[in-house]
N, C-alpha and C positions, 0 to 999 in steps of 0.2 A: 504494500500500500504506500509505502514510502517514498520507495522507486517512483510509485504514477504522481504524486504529490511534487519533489522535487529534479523535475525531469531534465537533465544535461543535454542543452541543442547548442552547439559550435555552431558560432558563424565560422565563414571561410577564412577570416584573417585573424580569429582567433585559433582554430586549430593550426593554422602555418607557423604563430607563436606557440605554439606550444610544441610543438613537431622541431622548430627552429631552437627551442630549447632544449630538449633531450640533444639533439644532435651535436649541438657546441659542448653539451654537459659539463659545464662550467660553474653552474648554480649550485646549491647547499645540497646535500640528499634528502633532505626533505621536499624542499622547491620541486624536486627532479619528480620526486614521488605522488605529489600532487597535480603535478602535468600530468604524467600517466593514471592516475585514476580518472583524469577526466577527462582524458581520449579514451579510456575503455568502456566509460559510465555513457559517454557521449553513443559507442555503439550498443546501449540499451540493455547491458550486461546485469545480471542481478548482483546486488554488494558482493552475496558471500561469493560469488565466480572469481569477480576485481580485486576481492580479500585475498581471497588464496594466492591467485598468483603475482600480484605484490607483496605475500607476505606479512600485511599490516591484518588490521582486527574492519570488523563491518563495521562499526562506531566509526570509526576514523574515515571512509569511506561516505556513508551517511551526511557526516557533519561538513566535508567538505563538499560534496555535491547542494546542499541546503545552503552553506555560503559562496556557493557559485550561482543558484537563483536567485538569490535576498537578496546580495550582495555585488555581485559581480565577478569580471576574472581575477583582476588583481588580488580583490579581498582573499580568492581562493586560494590564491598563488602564497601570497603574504600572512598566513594565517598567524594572527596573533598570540606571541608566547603566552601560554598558561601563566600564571601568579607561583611562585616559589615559597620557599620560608624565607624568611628574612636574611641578609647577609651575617655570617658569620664576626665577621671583623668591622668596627669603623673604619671612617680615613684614618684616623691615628693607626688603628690597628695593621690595617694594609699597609700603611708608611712605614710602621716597625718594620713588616711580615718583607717589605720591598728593601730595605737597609738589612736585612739580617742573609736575604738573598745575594746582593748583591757583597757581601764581608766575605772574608776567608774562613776555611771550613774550622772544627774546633780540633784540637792536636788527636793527632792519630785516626782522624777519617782525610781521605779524597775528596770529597766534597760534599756539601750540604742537598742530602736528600728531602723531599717532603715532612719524613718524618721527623726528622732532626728538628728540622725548620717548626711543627707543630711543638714537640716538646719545647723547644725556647720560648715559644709563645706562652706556654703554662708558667715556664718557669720563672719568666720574666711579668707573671700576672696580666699578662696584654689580656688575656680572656682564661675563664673558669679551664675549659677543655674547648679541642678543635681535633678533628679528624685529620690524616694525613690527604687524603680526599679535600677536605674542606682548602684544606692551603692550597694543594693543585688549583683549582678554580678559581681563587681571588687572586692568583699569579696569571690572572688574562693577558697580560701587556706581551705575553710571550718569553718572560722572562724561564729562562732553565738552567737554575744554579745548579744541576750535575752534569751541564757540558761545558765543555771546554774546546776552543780552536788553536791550531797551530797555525799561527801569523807572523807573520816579518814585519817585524815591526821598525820601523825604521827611527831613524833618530835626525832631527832637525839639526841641519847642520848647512853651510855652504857646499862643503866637498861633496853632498848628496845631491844639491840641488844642481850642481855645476854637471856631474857627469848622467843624472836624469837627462837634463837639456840640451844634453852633445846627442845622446844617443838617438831623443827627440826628432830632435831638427834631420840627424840622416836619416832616418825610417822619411821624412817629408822630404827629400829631394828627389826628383825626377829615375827613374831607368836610365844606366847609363852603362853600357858594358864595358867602355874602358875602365871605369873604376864601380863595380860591383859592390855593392854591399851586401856582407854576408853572415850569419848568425851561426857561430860555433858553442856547443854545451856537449857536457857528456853526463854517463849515469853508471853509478855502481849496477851488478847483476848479478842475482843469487844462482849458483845453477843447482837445480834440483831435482831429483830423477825417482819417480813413483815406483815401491815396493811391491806395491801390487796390481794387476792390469786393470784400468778403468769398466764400468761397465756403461756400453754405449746408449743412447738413450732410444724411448723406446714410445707409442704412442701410450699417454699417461702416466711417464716416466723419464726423470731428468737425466744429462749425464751424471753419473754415479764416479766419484773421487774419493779415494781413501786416503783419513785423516795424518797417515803415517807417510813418511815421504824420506831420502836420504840424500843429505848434505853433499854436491861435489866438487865445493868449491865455490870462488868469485870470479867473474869476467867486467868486463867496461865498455859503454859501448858510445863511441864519439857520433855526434850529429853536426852536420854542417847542413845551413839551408841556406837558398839565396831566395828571399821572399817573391819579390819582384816578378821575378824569371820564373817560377813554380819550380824550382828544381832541387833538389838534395839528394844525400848522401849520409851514406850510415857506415860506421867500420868497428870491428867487434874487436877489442884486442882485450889482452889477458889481465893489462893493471893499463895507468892510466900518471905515466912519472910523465917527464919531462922529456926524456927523450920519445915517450910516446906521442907530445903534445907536439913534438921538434917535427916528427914526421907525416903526422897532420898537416902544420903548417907546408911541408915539401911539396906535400901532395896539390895542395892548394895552388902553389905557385909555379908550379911546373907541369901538371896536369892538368887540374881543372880549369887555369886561369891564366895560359902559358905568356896570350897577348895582352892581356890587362896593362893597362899604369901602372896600377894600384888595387891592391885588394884590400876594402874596409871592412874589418872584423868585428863584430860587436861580441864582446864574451863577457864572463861572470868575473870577480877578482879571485879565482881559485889562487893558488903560487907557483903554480906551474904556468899560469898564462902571462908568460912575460917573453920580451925579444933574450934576456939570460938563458931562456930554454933551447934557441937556437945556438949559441955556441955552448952550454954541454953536452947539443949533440954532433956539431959539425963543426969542420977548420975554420977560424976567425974568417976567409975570406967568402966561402960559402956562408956561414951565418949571415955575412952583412950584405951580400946578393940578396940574399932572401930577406931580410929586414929592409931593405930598401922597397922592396914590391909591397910590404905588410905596412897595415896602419891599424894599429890597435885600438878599438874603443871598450872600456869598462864602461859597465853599468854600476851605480850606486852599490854598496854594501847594503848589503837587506835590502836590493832591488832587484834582483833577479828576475823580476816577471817583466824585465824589459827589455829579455834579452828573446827574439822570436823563436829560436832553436828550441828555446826550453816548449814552447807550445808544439813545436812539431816532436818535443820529445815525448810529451804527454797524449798525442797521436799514436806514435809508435807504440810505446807503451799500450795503450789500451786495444789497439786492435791486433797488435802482436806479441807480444812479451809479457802479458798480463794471463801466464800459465807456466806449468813446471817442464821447464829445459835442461834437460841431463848432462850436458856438454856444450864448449865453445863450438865446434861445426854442425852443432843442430842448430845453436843461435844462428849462426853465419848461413847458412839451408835459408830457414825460415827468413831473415831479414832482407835476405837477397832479394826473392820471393815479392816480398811487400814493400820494397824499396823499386823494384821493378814496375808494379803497380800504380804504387803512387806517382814515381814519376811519367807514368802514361798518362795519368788523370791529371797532371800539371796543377796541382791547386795554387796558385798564387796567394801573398798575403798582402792587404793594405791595412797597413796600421793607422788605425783613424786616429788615436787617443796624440796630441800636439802639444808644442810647448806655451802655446796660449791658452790650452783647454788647461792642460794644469800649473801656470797660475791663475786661474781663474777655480779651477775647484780642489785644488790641494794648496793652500795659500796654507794650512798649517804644517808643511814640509816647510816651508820658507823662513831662512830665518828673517827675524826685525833686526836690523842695525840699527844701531845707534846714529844718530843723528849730528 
């Protein structure tokens, strides 16, 4: 009787939103869920049909079709929150509950859990009892004093801002092949080789990985990319000294880059990237052959994500080496492989981020002089 009482008739440009809703599914899950009961009530379905296969209760179906006649779509869409109990904590309380999140944990925990964070509450008389539940909730702002990020954190300084703004400016000068700009990094690499055979996966069934695995060893693996031009290069070698760094560089200037001027390098300040790495590997007059072709750019300390290698490393990484490799010529196999690839696909890079965007929104990298 209900059903003929409050009966669900879509116009056309109501179902298209509501159709155009689900689609994007971007809305709350309840939102989503209220669309769908009133595209399926719309074709005439009895509640408990629309109940079941959404899952929900025939009340909830009911009330929402009742404030889609009364009321309208929106009303239907937007159903207004139920009433609660009252909030646990004042502002005071939450101001405490917010300072006690954002402190350091108490000696001998990692960090401040929900329940930690309640018992202070008791203990500090902010309120009689609170649930660990109850704090979860009043921490809406997003706050999560049991995580933690690993961040470079950089330090205001000149010597930052100066080789930020070198590196800047070359990432924004033109293509130019006689003098290339090019982004060298490398990466430590565990090699590790499975104990027991995988099981492949299966329909309803993942690949299968056993949590035992044996150690054999480390490898390193150097990245050179030239943005511009979509092109790099990957080379696995076994450690990652100085003179491995020396024959990188060779490689650069007598293979890859034989007519260049000049080849600009933008790299990390590891200590091995320095023109000294060319003569402990080569006779004083070969080093300085090759330093004459080389121009070195660093990136700030605790700036490394300004160097573009590092993103094509984290490329590599994830679509290749982000699994357990038994040995250097399975790495060397596979990188070949996907180094092949990529540079079929040419991806080029243009670095938008310029030296006028950040001073204009890292202005607290900068320092104040004095006047």
């Amino acid at each position: 009787m209900n059903k003929r009482k409050w009966v669900v008739d879509l116009r056309d440009d109501e179902r298209a939103e509501l159709q155009g809703l689900l689609r994007k599914g971007k809305a709350s899950a309840r939102r989503l869920t209220r669309a769908r009961v009133l595209l399926l009530a719309a074709e005439d379905r009895p509640d408990d049909d629309v109940a079941e296969v959404l899952h929900s209760s025939r009340s909830t179906v009911e009330r929402i079709r009742r404030r889609f006649v009364e009321q309208g779509l929106d009303a239907a869409l937007n159903e207004r929150p139920r009433p609660g109990a009252a909030p646990k904590l004042d502002e005071r309380g939450q101001a405490t509950l917010i300072a006690l999140a954002c402190s350091n944990p108490p000696e001998g925990r990692t960090c401040r859990t929900m329940q930690l964070l309640a018992n202070e509450l008791v203990v500090r008389r902010v309120v009689g009892s609170i649930s660990d539940e109850a704090v979860r909730r009043t921490l809406k702002n997003g706050l999560k004093p049991w995580l933690q990020e690993h961040w470079c954190i950089p330090e205001v300084s000149p010597a930052f801002v100066a080789a930020m703004e070198d590196v800047l400016d070359l990432y924004a000068e033109p293509y130019d092949p006689d003098r290339p700009v090019v982004g060298f990094d490398e990466r430590p690499l565990q090699l590790l080789a499975e104990t027991r055979m995988p099981l492949a996966a299966a329909p309803g069934r993942v690949r299968r990985i056993d949590y035992e695995y044996r150690r054999n060893g480390t490898g390193n693996v150097f990245t050179t990319i030239e943005p511009l031009a979509g092109w790099q290069h990957v080379e696995v070698t076994e450690r990652r000294t100085m003179l491995d760094f020396a024959q990188q560089m060779r490689w650069l200037v007598d293979v890859a880059y034989p007519d260049a001027q000049v080849i600009r390098v933008v790299l990390d300040n590891l200590n091995t990237h320095t023109t000294a790495s060319l003569y402990a590997a080569f006779p004083a007059p070969e080093a300085r052959r090759m330093a004459r072709k080389l121009e070195f750019h660093h990136t700030p300390k605790h700036g490394s994500w300004l160097n573009v290698a590092e993103c094509e490393l984290a490329v590599l990484s994830s679509q290749c080496l982000n699994r357990r490799l038994p040995d250097l010529a399975s790495v060397r196999s596979e990188v070949v492989a996907w180094e092949r690839q990529r540079n079929s696909d040419r991806p080029t890079v243009k670095w938008h981020f310029t030296t006028t965007q950040a001073r204009r929104k890292l202005t607290h990298l900068y320092p104040n002089p004095t006047q």
